[in-house]
N, C-alpha and C positions, 0 to 999 in steps of 0.2 A: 736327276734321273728322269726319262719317259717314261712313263706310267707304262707298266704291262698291260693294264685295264685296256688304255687307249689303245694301243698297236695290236691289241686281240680284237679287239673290235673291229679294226681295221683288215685286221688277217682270216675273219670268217668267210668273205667273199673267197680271197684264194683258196682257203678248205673248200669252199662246196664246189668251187670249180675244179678244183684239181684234175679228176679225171679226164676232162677234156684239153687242159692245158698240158696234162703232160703228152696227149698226141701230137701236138703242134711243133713243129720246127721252131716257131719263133718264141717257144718259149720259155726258152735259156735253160733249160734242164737238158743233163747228158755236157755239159758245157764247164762247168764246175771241176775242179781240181777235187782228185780222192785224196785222202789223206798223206798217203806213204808220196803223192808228187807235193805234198803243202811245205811251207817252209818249216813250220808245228805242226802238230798233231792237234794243237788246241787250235789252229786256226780260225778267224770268224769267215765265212763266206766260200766253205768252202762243204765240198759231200751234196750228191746229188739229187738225195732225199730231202734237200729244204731251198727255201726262194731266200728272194731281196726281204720278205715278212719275217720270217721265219730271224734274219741276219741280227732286225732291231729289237724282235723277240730277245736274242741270246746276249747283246748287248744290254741290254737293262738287266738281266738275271743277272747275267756276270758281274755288274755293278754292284748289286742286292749282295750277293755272296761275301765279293771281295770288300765290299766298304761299311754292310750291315750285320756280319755275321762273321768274318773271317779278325775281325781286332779283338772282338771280344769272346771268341770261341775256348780259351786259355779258363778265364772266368767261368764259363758256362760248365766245361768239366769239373769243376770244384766242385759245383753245385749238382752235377748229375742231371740237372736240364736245360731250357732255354725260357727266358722271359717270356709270356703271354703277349707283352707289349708288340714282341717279334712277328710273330704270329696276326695279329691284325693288322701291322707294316705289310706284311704279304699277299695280306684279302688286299688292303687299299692298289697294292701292285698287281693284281691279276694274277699273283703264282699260284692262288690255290684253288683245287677244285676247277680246272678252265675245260674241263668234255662237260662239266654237269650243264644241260639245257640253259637256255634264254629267260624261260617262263618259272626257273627256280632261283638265277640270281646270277648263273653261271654264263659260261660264254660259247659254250656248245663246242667246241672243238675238236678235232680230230688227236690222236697222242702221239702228233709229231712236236704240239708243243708244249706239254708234261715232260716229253723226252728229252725236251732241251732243258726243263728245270732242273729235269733228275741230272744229268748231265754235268752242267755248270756247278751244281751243289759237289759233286764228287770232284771237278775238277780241283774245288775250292778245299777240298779237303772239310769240311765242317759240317760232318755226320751229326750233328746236336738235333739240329728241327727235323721231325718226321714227317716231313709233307708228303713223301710219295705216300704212306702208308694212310695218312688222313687223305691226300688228294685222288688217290688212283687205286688205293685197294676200297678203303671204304665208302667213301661217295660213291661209286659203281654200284655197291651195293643196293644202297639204299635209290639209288635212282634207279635200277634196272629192276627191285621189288617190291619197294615201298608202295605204300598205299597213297592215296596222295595228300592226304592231312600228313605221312609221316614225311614227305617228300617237300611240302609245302611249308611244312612248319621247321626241318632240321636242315636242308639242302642249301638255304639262303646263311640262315648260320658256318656252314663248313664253309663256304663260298669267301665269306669276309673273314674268315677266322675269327669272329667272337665267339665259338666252342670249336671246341677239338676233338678229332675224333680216335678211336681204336677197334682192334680187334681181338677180340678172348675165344680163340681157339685152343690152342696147347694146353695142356695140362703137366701135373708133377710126374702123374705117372703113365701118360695115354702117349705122351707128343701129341702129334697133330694126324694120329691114329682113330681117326671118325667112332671105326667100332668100340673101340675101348675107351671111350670120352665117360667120365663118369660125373659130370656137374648133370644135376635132372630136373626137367619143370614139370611139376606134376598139375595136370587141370584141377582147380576145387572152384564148382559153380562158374562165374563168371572169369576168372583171374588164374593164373598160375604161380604156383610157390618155386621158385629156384633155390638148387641147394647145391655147393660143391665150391671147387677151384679153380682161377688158371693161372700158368705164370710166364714169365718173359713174354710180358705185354708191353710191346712200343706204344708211345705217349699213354701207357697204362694210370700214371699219376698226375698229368694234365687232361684226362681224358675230361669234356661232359657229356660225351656217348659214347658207349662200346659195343659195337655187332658180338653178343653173346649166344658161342653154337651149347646145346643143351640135347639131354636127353627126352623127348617129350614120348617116346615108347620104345623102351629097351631092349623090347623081345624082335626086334628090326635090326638091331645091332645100326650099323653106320647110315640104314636107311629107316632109321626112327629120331632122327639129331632133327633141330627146330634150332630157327633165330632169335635172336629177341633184342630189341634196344634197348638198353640199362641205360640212364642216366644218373648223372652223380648225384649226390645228396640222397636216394632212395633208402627208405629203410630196408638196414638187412645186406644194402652193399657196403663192402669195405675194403677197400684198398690197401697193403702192406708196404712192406719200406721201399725205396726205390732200391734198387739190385749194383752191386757193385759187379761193374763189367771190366772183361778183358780191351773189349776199347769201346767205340761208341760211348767214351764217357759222358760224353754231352746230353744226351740224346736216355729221355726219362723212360724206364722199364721198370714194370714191377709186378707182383703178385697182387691177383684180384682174389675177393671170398666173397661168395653169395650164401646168406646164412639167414634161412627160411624168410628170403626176396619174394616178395609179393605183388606180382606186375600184371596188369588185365591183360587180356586178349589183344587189345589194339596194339598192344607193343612187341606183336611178335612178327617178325619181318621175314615175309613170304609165305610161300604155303606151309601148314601143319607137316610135319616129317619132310620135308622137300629142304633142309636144308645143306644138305650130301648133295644133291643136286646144283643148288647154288653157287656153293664152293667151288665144284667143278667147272663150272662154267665160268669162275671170275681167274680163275687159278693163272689160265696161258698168260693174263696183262700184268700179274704180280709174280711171274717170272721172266719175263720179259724185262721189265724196270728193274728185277734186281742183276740179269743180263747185263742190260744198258750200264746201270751202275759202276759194276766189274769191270766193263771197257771203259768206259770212262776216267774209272780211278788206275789201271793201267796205263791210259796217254797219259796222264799227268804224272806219273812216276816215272816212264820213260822220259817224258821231258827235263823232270826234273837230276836224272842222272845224266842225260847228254851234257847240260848245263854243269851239274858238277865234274863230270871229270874231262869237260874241256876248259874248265878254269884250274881245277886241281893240281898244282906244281908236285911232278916227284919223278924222278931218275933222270934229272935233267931237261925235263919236257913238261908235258901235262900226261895224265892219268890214262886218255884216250888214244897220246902216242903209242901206248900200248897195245901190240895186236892183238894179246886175250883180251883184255878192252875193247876195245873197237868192236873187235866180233858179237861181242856177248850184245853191244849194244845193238847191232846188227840181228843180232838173234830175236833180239826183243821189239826192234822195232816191226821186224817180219811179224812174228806172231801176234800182234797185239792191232797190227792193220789187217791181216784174215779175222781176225776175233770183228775189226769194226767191221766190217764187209757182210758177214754174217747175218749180225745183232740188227744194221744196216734194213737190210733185207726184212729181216721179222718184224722192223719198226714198220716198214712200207705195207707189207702184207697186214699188219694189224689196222692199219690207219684206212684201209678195206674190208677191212672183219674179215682176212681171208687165213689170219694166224691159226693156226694147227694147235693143238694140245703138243703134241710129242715133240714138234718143232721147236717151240715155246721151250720145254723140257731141253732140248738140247741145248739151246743158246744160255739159260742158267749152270747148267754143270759146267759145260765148255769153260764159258767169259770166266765163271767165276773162280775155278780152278787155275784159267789164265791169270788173272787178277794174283793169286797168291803168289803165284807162278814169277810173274812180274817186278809183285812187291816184295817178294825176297831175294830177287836179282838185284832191285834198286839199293836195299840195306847193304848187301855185299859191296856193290859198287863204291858206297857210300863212308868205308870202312867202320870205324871206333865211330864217325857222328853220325853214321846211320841206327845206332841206338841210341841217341839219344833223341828225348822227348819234344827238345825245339825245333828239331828239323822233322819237316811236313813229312817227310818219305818213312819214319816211325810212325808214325799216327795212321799214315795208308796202311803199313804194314801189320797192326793191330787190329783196324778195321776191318781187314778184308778178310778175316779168320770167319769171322760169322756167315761169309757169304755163301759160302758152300752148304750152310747145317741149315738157314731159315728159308722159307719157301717150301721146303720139301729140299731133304738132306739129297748131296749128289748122287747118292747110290741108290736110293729113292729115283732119281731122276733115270737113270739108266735102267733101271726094270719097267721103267712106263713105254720109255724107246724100246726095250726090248718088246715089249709083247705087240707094239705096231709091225714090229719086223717080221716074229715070228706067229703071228696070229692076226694079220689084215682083214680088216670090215670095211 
């Protein structure tokens, strides 16, 4: 396999050029096959949003998925996570962490090519490693307000995967309800005591750091919440069982307790009560990815049910001689190429910093509701061995249940559209 490392290196000229190349005639953008003309939906080299870079980017990923992570994903659910070992295979390949800067370890890139990790991972079916959430929720973080000893000392880390990272927002009884967050850091002299809960925390039980939102003055409600970086081994943090999920079995979640945590000042990331603020502003890229996602896990379920029920023998034919068949597949392929068209679109506008909040908001309900949408057409398709658990199109279909409730549940998503509509600034 090509190193990701090397071909990122090689693909940061075309990022910083981009702007100027895509004015040029000659430079093979607009030229590209969209999806619904490809002969797949999984095609490589095709969508107008990526170059000849971007092709050998998605080429190595697809390798990493299908030969380091897709044989032994069976095993990883038993266990409820993935090997560490996996994890620094993916520093050494450039998948993780590739917008964080040059001068932190990273490779500074735009997130057309996170997009294609996130992508290929869903294609692949093998929800276990949580890289977008270590790669693109949390490294943003901390490089867009860490201080730079914290940037300096933990950014090179995420970058190679020798720590891993998370986020402790939610709570038991708050959700990801800012105001009603009740974990609290209260200042004593130099340091802050944290005290409280959170739970359904990805890579929560691999973590060795977690972006902790906290109450540092309550009488603010949602704009009195502070950051903080916990790392593992601290007295006072503790970790509970990993959580037995409806899918994402691979893929480690669990219950965090901060129980009178005692952390200084330097470990709090960002400004005092600004961290309602912060959130907001990382929110449009980790809806977006779980967007991307949705469509993603989409083409591959569409493709995988054109494939079965044009081999499928039944009424004398195959499955797809069927005209409710055919159609359905027709149905599904229509919607699922508007969904990439979309997502398409937001990836381009972000990779500009030109993505909208509400925009952002809409390609998460939409994709993801597409996504279920999709994946319980492909089970139907798929009759009696679309439940069961060794065919890929079960595992999508399990998967994609959570995508609608994390990020900010869909109906959530739709009151945010709603007040740009009805109330413009």
């Amino acid at each position: 396999m090509i190193g990701l490392r090397t071909l990122s290196r090689n693909a940061r000229a075309v990022s910083r050029r981009m702007s100027t190349a895509m004015e040029e005639s000659s430079s093979g953008y607009g030229d590209r096959l969209s999806p619904a003309q490809a002969g797949t939906l999984l095609d490589i080299g095709i969508r107008d949003i990526f170059d000849s870079d971007h092709d050998m980017f998605r080429e190595s990923a697809r390798a990493f998925f299908e030969n380091d992570c897709k044989p032994f994903h069976g095993e990883w659910e038993e266990k409820g996570e993935v090997p560490r070992e996996l994890w620094k295979h993916a520093g050494d390949l450039g998948l993780l962490s590739n917008m964080v800067p040059e001068e932190y370890g990273g490779l500074g890139l735009d997130c057309k090519y996170p997009a294609i990790v996130w992508e290929e991972q869903s294609y692949s079916g093998c929800t276990g490693p949580g890289f977008a959430m270590h790669s693109d929720i949390v490294a943003p973080y901390i490089t867009n307000y860490g201080t730079e000893e914290q940037k300096s000392r933990i950014l090179p880390k995420l970058v190679s995967g020798e720590w891993i990272g998370a986020l402790g927002m939610t709570e038991p009884s708050a959700g990801s309800d800012f105001a009603n967050i009740k974990t609290t850091a209260v200042k004593d002299g130099d340091d802050y005591i944290l005290n409280g809960s959170k739970t359904f925390i990805t890579n929560g039980w691999l973590a060795d750091v977690t972006i902790v939102c906290a109450k540092t003055d309550p009488s603010k409600g949602a704009h009195g919440v502070s950051l903080f970086l916990i790392e593992d081994g601290m007295k006072g943090f503790v970790k509970g069982n990993k959580l037995k999920k409806m899918g994402m079995k691979a893929q480690d979640t669990c219950e965090l307790f901060f129980e009178d945590l005692r952390v200084p000042a330097s470990a709090m990331l960002g400004p005092v009560d600004k961290g309602f603020y912060c959130v907001m502003q990382e929110l449009p890229q980790e809806r977006l990815l779980i967007a991307d996602m949705g469509v993603a896990s989409a083409e591959a379920v569409f493709e995988m049910s054109r494939t079965y029920t044009n081999e499928r023998k039944a009424f004398k034919g195959h499955l797809s001689d069927l005209q409710t068949v055919a159609h359905k597949l027709a149905e599904m392929k229509t919607d699922v190429c508007v969904g990439r068209a979309f997502v398409d679109q937001c990836i381009s506008l972000h990779a500009e910093h030109k993505l909208k909040s509400d925009q952002a908001s809409m390609a998460k309900y939409w994709c993801t509701d597409l996504q279920n949408k999709i994946a319980d057409h492909g089970v139907q398709l798929h009759g009696g061995w679309g439940y069961m658990w060794e065919y890929d199109v079960c595992k999508h279909y399990v998967d994609a249940r959570v995508q609608s409730i994390y990020g900010g549940a869909n109906e959530i998503m739709k009151e945010l559209i709603s007040r740009q509509i009805t109330n413009p600034r």
